[in-house]
C-alpha positions in Angstrom: -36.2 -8.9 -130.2 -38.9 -10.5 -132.2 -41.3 -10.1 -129.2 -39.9 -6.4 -129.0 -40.7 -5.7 -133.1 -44.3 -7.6 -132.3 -45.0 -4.9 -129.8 -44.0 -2.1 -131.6 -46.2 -3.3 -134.7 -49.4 -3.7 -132.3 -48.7 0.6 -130.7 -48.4 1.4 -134.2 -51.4 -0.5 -135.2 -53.0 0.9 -132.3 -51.8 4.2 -132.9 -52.9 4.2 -136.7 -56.4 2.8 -135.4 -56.4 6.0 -133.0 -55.5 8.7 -135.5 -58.4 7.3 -137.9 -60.8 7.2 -135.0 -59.6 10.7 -134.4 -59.9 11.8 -137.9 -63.5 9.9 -138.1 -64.3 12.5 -135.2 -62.8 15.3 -136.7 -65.0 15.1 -140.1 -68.1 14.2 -137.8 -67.4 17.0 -135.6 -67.1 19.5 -138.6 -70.5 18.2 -140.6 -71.8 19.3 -137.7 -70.4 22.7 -137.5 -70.7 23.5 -140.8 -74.7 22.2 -140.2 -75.3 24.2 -137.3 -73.6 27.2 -138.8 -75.7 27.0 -142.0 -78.8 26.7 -139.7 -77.7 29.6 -137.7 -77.3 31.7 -141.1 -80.7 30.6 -142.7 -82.2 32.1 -139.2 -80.8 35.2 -139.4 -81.6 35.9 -142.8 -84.7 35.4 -141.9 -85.0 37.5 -139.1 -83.5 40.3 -140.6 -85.5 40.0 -143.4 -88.6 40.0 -141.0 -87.0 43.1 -139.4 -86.8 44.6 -142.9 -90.5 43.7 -143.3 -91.6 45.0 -139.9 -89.8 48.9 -140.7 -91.5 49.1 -143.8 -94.4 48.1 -142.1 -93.7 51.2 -139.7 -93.1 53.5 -142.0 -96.1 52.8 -144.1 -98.3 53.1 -140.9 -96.3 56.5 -140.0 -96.8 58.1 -142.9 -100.7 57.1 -142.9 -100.8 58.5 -139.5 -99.1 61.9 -140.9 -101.9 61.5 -143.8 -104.8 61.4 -141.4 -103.5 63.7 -139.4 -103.4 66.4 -141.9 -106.8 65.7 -143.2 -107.5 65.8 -139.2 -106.5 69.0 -139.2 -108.3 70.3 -141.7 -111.7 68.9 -140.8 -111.5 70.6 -137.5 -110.2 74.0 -139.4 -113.6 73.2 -141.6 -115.6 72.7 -138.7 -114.0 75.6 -136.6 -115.0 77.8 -139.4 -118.0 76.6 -140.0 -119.7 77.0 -136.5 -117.9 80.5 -136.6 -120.2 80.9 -139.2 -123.2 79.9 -137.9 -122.4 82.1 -134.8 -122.1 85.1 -137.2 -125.6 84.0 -139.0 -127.2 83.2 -135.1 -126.1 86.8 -133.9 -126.9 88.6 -137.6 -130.0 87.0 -137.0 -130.8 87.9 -133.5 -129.9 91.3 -134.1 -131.9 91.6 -136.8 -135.0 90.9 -135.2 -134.2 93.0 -132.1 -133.6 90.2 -129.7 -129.7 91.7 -128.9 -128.0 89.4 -126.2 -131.4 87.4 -124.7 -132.6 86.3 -128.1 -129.0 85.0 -128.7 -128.5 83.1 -125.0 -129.8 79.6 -127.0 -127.2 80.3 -130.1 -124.3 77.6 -130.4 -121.1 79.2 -128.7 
């Protein structure tokens, strides 16, 4: 019986050693989580902050582009106009001195 008691104290000894070993890898196991899962949130922060960064980046570009554009725009209304101009001054010109359509063949079209 003694023998029998002996034994059970050593599988309960044993046991208790397991459960503790278990519970050592329990805690390890969950630093490590928790670690990894911290590291995975600091990363997406900071992508999504960089995603943040980049839109605003594309919307300040898109509305510099819709800026130049306009200003684009009116140049060539400015320079339209202006050669329309100096079409009306070439022909005035041209007719003015008599030339009629030969004097005005070297005008600017």
């Amino acid at each position: 019986a003694e023998r029998k008691i002996a034994e059970l104290q050593a599988e309960t000894s044993r046991m208790a050693a397991q459960i503790g070993s278990a519970r050592e890898r329990m805690k390890s196991n969950r630093a490590k989580y928790e670690t990894a899962r911290a590291d995975r949130e600091r990363e997406v922060a900071t992508l999504r902050r960089r995603a943040d960064e980049q839109q605003r980046r594309v919307r300040e570009l898109e509305q510099q582009n819709a800026k130049q554009l306009v200003m684009l725009h009116r140049k060539q209304e400015q320079v339209s106009a202006a050669q329309s101009q100096l079409r009306k001054a070439n022909a005035a010109s041209s007719s003015a001195r008599g030339g009629g359509v030969a004097a005005g063949a070297g005008a600017v079209p």
